[in-house]
C-alpha positions in Angstrom: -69.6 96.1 53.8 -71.4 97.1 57.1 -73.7 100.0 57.3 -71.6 102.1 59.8 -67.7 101.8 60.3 -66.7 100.2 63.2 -65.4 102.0 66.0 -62.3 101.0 66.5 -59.9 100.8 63.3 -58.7 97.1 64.3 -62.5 95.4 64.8 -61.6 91.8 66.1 -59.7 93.6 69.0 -63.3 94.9 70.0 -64.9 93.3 73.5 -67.8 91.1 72.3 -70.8 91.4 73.9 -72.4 89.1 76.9 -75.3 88.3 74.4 -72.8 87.4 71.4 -71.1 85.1 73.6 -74.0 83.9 74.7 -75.2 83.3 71.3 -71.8 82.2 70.1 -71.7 79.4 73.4 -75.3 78.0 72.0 -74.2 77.7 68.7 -70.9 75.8 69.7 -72.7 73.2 71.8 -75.5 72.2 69.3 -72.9 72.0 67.0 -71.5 69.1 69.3 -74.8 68.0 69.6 -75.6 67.3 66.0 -72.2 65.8 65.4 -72.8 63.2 68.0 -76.0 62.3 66.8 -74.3 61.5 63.5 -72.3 59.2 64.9 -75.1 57.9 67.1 -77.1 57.0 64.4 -74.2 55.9 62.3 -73.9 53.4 64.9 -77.4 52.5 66.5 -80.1 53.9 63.7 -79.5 51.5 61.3 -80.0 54.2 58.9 -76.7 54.3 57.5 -74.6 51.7 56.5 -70.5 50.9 56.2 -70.6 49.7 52.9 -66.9 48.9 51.4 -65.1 50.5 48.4 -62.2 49.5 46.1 -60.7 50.8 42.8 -61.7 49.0 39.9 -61.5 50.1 36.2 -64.8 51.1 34.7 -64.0 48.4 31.4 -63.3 45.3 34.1 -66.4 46.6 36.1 -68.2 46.7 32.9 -67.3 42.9 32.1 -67.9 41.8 35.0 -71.4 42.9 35.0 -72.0 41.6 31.4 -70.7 38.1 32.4 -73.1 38.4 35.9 -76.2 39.5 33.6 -75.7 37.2 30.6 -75.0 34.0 33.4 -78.4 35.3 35.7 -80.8 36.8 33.6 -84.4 35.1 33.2 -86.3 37.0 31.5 -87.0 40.6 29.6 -88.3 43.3 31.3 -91.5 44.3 29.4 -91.6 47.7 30.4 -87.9 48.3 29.0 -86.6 45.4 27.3 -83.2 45.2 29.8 -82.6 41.5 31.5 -84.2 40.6 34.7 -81.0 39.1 36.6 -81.8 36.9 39.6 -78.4 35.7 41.1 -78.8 32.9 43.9 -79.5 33.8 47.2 -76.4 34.9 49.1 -74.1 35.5 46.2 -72.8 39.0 44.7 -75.2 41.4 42.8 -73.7 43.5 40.1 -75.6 46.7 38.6 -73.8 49.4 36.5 -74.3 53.0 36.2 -73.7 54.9 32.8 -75.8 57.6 30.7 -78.9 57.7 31.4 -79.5 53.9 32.7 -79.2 51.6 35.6 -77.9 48.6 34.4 -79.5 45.2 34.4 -83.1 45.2 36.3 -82.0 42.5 39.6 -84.4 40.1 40.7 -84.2 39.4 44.8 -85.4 37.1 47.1 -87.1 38.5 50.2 -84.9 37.5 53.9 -81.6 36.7 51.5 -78.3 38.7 51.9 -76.8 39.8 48.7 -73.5 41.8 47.8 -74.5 44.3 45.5 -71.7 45.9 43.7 -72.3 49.2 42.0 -70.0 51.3 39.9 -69.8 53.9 37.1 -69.0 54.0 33.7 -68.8 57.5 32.6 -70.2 60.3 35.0 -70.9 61.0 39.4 -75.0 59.4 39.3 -76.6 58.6 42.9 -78.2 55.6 43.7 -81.5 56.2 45.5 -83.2 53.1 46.3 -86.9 53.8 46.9 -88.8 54.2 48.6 -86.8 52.4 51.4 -84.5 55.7 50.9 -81.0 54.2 50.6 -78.8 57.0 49.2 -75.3 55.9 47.7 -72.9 58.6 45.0 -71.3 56.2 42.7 -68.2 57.1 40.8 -66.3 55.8 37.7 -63.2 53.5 38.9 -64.9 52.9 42.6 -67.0 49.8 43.4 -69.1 49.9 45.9 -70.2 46.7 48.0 -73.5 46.9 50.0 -74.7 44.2 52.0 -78.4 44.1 51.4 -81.2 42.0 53.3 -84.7 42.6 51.3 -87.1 42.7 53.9 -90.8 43.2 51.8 -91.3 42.2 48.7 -92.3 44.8 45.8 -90.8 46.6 42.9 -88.5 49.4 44.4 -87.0 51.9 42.1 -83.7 52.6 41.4 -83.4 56.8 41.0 -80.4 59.1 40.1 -80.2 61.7 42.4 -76.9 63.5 41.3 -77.3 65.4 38.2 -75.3 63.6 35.5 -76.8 65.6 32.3 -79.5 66.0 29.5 -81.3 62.7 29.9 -81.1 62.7 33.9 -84.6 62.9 34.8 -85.1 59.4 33.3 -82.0 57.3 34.6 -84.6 54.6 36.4 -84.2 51.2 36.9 -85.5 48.5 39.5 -85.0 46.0 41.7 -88.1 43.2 41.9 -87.7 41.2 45.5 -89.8 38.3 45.2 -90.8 35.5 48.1 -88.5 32.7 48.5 -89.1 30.6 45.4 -91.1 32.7 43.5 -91.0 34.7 40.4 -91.8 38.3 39.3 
């Protein structure tokens, strides 16, 4: 509700001001200005990335991971007892997503492309790879592909950033990339 009436009974048949036009003018063209930079840096900022999608069913993306993991893994994480999988350089990754995990811990070599596929099992969850700042929302019955190219070596965390419920706040996992040859 404004604090006077307007004048006239039908408002929008009113003259707008030079000033609102102005204003109105301004607003329009850095409208088109941010919109171009999105696509700008979609394109040229390497800051985004086309990854692809497909449906899958949460179950068959499930078992697929178990079979990846169970074929790859090397070792125990010490910090949480999950498997360490470390798939050969240039073959598909596969890391799940269910309440309140990230699902196994993957093992990379540093200058090697991967295909990691990420899914869902239950609930929306983000992956948030840090601190390189990769932001991805993963659903149930969608697999994501990403094309990956570690580029430093380190432990990067794997964070949640969609609010999937009580035990959010500790959905963590991790990536190790290692140098060529090497082990964690």
């Amino acid at each position: 509700m404004a604090i006077t009436s307007p004048e006239e009974r039908i408002w929008w048949n009113e003259r707008i001001e030079r000033g609102e036009l102005v204003w109105i003018a301004i607003a329009f063209c850095w409208g088109i200005i941010m919109f171009s930079m999105m696509v700008y840096w979609h394109i040229e900022g390497n800051q985004n990335f086309s990854n692809e999608a497909y449906r899958i069913s949460p179950k068959v993306f499930e078992q697929r991971t178990e079979e990846f993991t169970k074929k790859f893994t090397v070792r125990e994480d010490e910090n949480t007892g999950y498997p360490v999988a470390k798939p050969p350089a240039g073959g598909d990754v596969y890391m799940l997503a269910r309440l309140w995990e990230w699902w196994p811990i993957l093992e990379l070599e540093k200058g090697q492309t991967y295909r990691l596929h990420l899914s869902s099992l239950d609930w929306q969850h983000g992956f948030s790879l840090q601190p390189i700042g990769i932001n991805l929302q993963v659903h149930p019955g969608i697999e994501h592909v990403v094309t990956l190219t570690p580029t430093q070596s380190g432990t990067f965390g794997v964070i949640c950033n969609e609010f999937c419920g009580q035990g959010h706040h500790q959905m963590v996992g991790r990536i190790y990339v290692v140098e060529p040859g090497k082990s964690q």
